[in-house]
N, C-alpha and C positions, 0 to 999 in steps of 0.2 A: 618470352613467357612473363606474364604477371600474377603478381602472388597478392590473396586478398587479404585484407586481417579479422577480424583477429587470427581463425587457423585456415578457411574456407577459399582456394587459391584458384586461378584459372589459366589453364595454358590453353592457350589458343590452337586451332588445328586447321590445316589451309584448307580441308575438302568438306571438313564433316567433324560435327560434338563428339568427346568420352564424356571380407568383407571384411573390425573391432578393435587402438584401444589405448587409451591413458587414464586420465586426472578424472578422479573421482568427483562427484556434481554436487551441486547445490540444486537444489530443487525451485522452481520456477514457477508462476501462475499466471492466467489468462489467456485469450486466444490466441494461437500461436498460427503462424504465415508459414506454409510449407518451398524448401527451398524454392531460386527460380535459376534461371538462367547464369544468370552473376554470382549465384553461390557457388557454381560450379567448377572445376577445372575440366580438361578437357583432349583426349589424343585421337589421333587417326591413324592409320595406316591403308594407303589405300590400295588397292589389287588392280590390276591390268585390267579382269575381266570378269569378273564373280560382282555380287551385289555384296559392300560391305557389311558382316555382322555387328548389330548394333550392342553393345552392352551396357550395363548399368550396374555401380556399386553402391552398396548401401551399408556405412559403417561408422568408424569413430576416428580419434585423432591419428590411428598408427594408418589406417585406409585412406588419410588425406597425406598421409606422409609429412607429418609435423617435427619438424627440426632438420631434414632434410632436402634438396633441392624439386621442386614440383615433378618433376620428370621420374624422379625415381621412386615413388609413391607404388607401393606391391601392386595393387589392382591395376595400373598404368602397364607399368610391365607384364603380367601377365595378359593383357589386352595386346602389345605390341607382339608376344609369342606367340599369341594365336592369330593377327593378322585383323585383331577386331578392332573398330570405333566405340572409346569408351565416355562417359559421362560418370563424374566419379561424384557422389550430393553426399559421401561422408562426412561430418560435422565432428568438431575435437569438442570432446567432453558428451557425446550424444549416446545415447544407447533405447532400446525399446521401453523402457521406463524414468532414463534419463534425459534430461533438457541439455542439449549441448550449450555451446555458446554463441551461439544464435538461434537458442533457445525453442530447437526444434527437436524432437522426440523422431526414432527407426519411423513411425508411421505418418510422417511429415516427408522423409524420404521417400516414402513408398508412393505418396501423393506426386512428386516428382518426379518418380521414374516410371512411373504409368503415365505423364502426359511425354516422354522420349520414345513410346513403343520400344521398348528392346526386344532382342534375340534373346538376348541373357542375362540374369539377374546377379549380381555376387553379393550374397548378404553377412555380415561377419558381425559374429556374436561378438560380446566384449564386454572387460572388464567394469566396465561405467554401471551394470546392469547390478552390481555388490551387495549393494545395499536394499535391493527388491526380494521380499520374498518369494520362492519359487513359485509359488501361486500366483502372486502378481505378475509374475514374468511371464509364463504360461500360458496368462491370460492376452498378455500385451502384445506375446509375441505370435502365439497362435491368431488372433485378429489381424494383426498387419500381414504375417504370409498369407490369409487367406483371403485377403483384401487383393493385395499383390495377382494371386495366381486367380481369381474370378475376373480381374480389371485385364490380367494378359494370359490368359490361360496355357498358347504357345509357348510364350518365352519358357527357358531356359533356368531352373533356381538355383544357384548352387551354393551351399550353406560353409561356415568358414568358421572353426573352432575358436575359442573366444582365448587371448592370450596374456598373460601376465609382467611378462615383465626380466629381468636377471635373477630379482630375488625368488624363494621359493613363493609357489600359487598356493593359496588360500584354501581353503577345504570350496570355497562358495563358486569357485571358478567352474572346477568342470561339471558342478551342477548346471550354472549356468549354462555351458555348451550344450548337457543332455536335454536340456530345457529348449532350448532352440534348436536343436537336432529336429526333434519329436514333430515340431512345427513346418519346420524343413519338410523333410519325409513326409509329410501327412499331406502335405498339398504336389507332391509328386515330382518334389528335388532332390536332389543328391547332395552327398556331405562331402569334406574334408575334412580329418582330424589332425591340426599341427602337433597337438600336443603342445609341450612349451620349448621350444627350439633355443630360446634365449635364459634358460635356468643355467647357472653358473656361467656362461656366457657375457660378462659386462663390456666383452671387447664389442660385442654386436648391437650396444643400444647407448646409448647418448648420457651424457652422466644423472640422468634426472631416473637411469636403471629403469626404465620405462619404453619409451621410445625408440624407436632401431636404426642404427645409421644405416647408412646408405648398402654395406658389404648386408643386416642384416635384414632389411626394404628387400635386396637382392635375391637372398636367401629365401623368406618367405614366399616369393614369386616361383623360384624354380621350384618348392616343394609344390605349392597349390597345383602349377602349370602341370605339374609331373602326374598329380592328382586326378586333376580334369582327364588325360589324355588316358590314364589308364582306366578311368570311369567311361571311356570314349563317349566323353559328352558331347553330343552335339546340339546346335544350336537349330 
């Protein structure tokens, strides 16, 4: 596997290409280039006999799995639980109003995962978005799902609670999620609410009390996967 820098890594997949959340942004200006190929990391898993389910994540630094090995990145793992081909174009420091640091904005991803055709979308809100007022969010974020779901109207959306961190969440947080719920929902995906899994928690995130190791990368996988199957999503 090879890992890119600054957070945007690529694991290679022998048959076939593979939502929210850290460091808060700086804000960025001029025309911005939506991920490509090389921004991406990448897993498969292949079936005997079914035609592989394609998926796509759309998120921030905790959805590239920043500070831990590529492999165990939550949307990676949940893609190997279900048996899908994922393409992961989450960006560390990114959000739908936020410039990550490759200084592409959720709707630069969303450019990205509509030239992959996927089955399934996994989009995760996230903390980067803090500093936008609800309104602005709303706006940025209801345009890109509905950008999303008009470019693959098929695929699969499945929305992904925006999370914090060990310390306690902000008042601004789960507005944030309800904010991107709404968006979700409206273009005819389904949600997950993690809540915040890692509050008092420092054993499951990386000393920077942001970030999740690997035990809690792990953890978020098995609640989402758990999520998915009891929403019996199908792709």
């Amino acid at each position: 596997m090879t890992r890119r820098t600054p957070l945007a890594r690529l694991t290679a997949a022998v048959t076939s290409a593979v939502f929210i959340a850290a460091s808060l942004v700086a804000c960025t200006s001029g025309a911005q280039t939506p991920p490509t190929a090389s921004d991406v990391r990448t897993t498969s898993t292949p079936t005997a006999s079914s035609k592989p389910v394609i998926a796509a994540a759309i998120g921030d630094s905790i959805a590239i799995g920043n500070g831990v090995p590529a492999e165990d990145a939550w949307p990676l793992l949940v893609a190997q639980h279900f048996g899908w081909t994922l393409s992961d174009f989450a960006e560390s420091a990114a959000g739908f109003t936020a410039p990550g640091l490759n200084t592409h904005i959720f709707n630069d991803q969303v450019s990205a995962v509509i030239r992959v055709h996927p089955d399934v979308v996994i989009v995760g809100a996230t903390r980067n978005d803090v500093f936008a007022s609800p309104a602005t969010l709303r706006t940025a974020a209801t345009a890109a799902l509905k950008r999303l779901h008009a470019a693959l109207p098929h695929a699969r959306i499945i929305g992904v609670s925006a999370l914090w961190g060990s310390d306690p969440a902000p008042a601004e947080v789960p507005v944030i999620s309800q904010t991107v719920k709404a968006a979700v929902l409206a273009v005819g995906g389904s949600w997950v609410d993690l809540g915040q899994p890692f509050a008092g928690h420092p054993e499951l995130v990386l000393a920077d009390h942001v970030h999740p190791t690997v035990e809690g990368q792990k953890l978020l996988a098995q609640r989402v996967s758990d999520a998915i199957a009891a929403q019996h999503v199908r792709p």
